[in-house]
C-alpha angles and dihedrals in degrees: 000000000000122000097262085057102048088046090056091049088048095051092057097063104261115128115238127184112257097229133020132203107258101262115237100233133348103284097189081061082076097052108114098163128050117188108180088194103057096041091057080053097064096037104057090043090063093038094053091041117074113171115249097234109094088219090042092057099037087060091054133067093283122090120232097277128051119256127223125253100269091042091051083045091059096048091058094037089061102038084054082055103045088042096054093047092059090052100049081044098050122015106091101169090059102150103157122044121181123181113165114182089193097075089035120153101175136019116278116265114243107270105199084062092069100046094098093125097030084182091073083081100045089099100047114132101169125053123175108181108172132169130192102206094200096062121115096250103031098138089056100051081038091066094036098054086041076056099049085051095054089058091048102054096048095060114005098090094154110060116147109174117035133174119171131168101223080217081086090073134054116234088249098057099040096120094078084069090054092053098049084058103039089060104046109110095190097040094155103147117036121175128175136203127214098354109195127176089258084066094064103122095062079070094052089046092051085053109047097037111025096035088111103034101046126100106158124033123174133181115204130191085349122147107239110240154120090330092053096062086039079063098040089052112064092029088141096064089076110079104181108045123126100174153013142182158197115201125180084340122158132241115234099195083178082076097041097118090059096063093055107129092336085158090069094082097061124111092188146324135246111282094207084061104129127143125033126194123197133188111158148097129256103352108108095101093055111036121000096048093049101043090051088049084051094047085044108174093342081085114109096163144040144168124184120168110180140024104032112180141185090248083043087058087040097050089055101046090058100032109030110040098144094064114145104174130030136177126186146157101238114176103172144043109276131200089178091044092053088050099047086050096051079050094061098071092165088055119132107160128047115179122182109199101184097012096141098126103053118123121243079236096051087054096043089053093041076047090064099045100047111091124256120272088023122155106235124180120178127181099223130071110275110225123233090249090043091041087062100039086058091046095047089054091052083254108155106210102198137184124273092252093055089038113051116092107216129163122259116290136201 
């Protein structure tokens, strides 16, 4: 640290050593990954627990007598600060950056303070960017992270993973969000956060400017609209996409009319289309169906989580028969679902979500008809007579860690 930042920390209250060795190198210049969150963890771990040796505590970063809890606050607060200030100064290999306002302990620092050196975040390939709007001081980390972005879009042309909550910018400033995106050259993972119809032009600018760039593109906690037909409708555009999805969105019956046979205009689809995620209500009819009938048997994966139906098992069966790796929510014994599953002969991985109510006969029979050496997760226990069945028909039952199919995450 330089001398302004370790006057700040020692201001504070926090005990710092006098002198330091002179480092051999700069050692901030290595960091590759910050994480904002972890780092207000530790430091407020260190900060709230004194050691209860007098001695002890008088050799750490603690005076000789225990602070209060704003005090203690304050300290953190400013050695986050401080913290933070030194990276942005110094690391210039910075290629991940994670801020998360939901788990937030402080208030964050001011970031246009510590872009003295903007270049520092020229090499930057992940971006988290994540705001929780109920929190006390939402209009302060708002302006903040607006301001982050700023910064961002001036001088990060290479990211290539980047999840951001548009709660992070006001309607008004929106824009910001479209020009970081507008200028990235690499754009490969782009996943969004609480989508509305007022947030349309992200979707025109995705179109007009990462067509070409982007592979896998997911929508979380977004209300289903007009944008999302303004998406639907030129998919073909993106050339490169493997996958999208729609993860815990919401379904806006007020703009039903508008998703009738949406797939017609459509020329073509992406060839490199290859893996599809739901999980969301009500909306089979109007978007998964028809998407899987689109991919066709170019479709190696698919989760859906909710709202599995007989036509959703024979739309599979027809549409879909290179599947490799499905995941469903399946509640109730199926005659339609074991069929659709003898159909898939290239599938390796079978994953149940819900599936509590499922008979030890329904799974001894789903057990015959899976292919040998086949990966299998259900939610529910397995029972000693259903496990070897399973086993004697070279079925592998695995964990939910190793089971779950989930797009890819930061």
């Amino acid at each position: 640290m330089n001398d302004e930042e370790r006057n700040a920390i020692i201001n504070s209250g926090l005990k710092l050593k006098k002198a330091y060795p002179q480092p051999l190198f700069l050692y901030t210049s290595f960091i590759k990954d910050f994480n904002w969150n972890e780092l207000e963890t530790v430091v407020s771990w260190y900060t709230h627990n004194a050691p209860d040796d007098p001695v002890a505590r008088d050799n750490s970063i603690w005076q000789t007598t225990y602070q209060d809890s704003n005090n203690i606050n304050q300290m953190a607060l400013q050695f986050l600060t401080q913290t933070y200030k030194l990276i942005f100064r110094t690391a210039e290999n910075l290629e991940s950056l994670f801020i998360d306002t939901t788990y937030l302990l402080y208030l964050l620092p001011d970031f246009t303070s510590s872009f003295h050196t903007p270049f520092i975040l020229a090499k930057l390939k992940k971006v988290k960017l994540s705001l929780n709007y109920d929190e006390e001081e939402w209009e302060n980390n708002t302006e903040n992270l607006r301001d982050l972005i700023n910064a961002l879009k001036l001088v990060s042309r290479n990211i290539r993973i980047l999840e951001i909550s548009t709660n992070v910018l006001e309607l008004s400033n929106i824009h910001q969000l479209c020009d970081l995106l507008k200028f990235q050259h690499n754009l490969e993972d782009l996943i969004l956060e609480n989508i509305r119809d007022e947030h349309v032009s992200i979707i025109h600018t995705l179109q007009q400017h990462q067509a070409k760039s982007l592979v896998y593109l997911e929508f979380r906690y977004s209300s289903l609209a007009i944008w999302t037909v303004t998406l639907l409708k030129k998919l073909e555009i993106f050339t490169r996409m493997e996958g999208i999805a729609f993860m815990s969105c919401r379904w806006n019956s007020r703009h039903e009319n508008s998703f009738i046979d949406w797939w017609t205009e459509l020329s073509q689809f992406p060839t490199s289309l290859n893996r599809l995620y739901f999980n969301c209500t009500a909306i089979n009819d109007k978007i998964v169906i028809p998407l899987i009938k689109i991919v066709g048997n170019n479709l190696k994966e698919l989760v859906v989580r909710n709202d599995c139906t007989q036509q959703l098992f024979e739309v599979i069966a027809e549409h879909a028969k290179n599947i490799s790796s499905l995941e469903l929510g399946l509640e109730v014994a199926s005659a339609p679902f074991l069929q659709t599953i003898i159909s898939l002969q290239s599938l390796q991985h079978l994953s149940l979500r819900s599936a509590y109510l499922l008979s030890d006969d329904f799974l001894i029979e789903l057990s015959k008809n899976m292919k040998p050496n086949t990966k299998f997760y259900c939610a529910s226990e397995l029972t000693p007579h259903v496990l070897a069945s399973f086993l004697s028909n070279r079925i592998k039952p695995t964990d939910y860690h190793n089971a779950i199919l989930w797009p890819r995450n930061f």
